[in-house]
N, C-alpha and C positions, 0 to 999 in steps of 0.2 A: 541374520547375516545374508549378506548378498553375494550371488556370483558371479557378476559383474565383474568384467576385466578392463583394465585401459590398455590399449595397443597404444598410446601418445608416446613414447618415449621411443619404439621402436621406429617413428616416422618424425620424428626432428633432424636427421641429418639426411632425407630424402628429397628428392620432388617429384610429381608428378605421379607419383604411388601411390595417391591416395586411394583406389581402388581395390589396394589387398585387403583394407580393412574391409570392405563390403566383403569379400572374398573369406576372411578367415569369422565375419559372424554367421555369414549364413554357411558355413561348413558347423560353426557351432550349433545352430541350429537344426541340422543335418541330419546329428548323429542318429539320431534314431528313428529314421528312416528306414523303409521297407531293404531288404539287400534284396528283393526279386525284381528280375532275373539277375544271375549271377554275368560277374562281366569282366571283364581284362583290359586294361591298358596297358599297351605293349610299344616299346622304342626300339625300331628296327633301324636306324641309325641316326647321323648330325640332326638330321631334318625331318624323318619319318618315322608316323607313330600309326599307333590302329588302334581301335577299342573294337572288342571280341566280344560281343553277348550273344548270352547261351539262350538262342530263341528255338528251344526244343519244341514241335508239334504245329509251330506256325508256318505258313507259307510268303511269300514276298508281298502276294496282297494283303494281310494282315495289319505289315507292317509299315510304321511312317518315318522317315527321317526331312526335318526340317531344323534350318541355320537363321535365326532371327539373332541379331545385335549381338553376336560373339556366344551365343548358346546356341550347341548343337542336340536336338533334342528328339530322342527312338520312344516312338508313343506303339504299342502292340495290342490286339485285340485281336478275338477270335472272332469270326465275321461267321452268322449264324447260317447252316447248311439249309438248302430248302429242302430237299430229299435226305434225311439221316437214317439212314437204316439200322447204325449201328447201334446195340441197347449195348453197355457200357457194365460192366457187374463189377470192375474195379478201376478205376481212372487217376493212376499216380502220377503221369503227366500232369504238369499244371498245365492250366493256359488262360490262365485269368488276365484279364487287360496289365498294361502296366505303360509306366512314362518314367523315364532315364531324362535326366537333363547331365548335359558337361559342360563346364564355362571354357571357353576356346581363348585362350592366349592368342595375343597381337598375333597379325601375322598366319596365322596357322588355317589353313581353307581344307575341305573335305574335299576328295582328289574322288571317291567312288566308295560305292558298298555293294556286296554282292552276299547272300544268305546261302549257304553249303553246308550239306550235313549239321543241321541243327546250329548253325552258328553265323551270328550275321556280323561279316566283319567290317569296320569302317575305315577306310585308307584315309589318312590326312596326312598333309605336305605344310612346314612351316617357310613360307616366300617370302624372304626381309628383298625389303627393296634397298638398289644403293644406298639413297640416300639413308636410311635404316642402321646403317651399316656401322661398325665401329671405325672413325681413323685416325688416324697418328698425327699427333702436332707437333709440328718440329719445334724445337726452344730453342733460340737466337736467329741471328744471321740475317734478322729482320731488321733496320733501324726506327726507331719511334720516333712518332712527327716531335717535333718542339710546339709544344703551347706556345702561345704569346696573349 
């Protein structure tokens, strides 16, 4: 038995969406993916969102943030100390590497990130541009040409 799904039925009365299907295999593929670091996606109103990851023990240079072709993606590592004095007898902090990807919906540009008390938060702003825009068509009051 397979478990293999077709999404076909769900994109017959669509266009140009053909993209969620990429979207909802590789989320199926997903699932069992690492959850470190733990992380927040948060809608602070119409158009502004954040993602809040808990980058406990790292500092700013640890951390990468890079936007290639609509992925926003926080790569982290702990960058090795040349002088460590510290001997460690218990180390519950993690801080092993890690990489976060998030697929960025049309539209939506990273506005700033700033790391505060263990939490590195990411500002993004969703900019539809006019033409973007939803408008209204008026029905009638138009006359249509006559063929001939």
């Amino acid at each position: 038995m397979t478990t293999a799904f077709s999404l076909a039925p769900l994109f017959r009365h669509s266009v140009g969406f053909d993209r969620f299907n990429d979207l909802f295999e590789s989320a199926a593929r997903n699932e069992s993916a690492s959850s470190y670091p733990p992380y927040n996606v948060e809608k602070h109103g119409d158009d502004q969102y954040r993602i809040v990851v808990a980058a406990a023990g790292f500092q700013e240079a640890d951390l990468e943030l890079q936007v290639e072709k609509g992925v926003l993606t926080v790569t982290g590592g702990k960058r090795e100390a040349k002088t460590d004095s510290v001997t460690y007898l218990h180390q519950g902090i993690a801080q092993r590497a890690f990489k976060l990807s998030f697929r960025l919906a049309d539209h939506i540009e990273v506005k700033g990130a700033a790391l505060s008390n263990g939490l590195l938060n990411i500002d993004l702003l969703r900019l539809v541009p006019e033409e973007a825009k939803a408008k209204r068509i008026p029905i009638g009051g138009v006359q249509q040409p006559v063929l001939q």
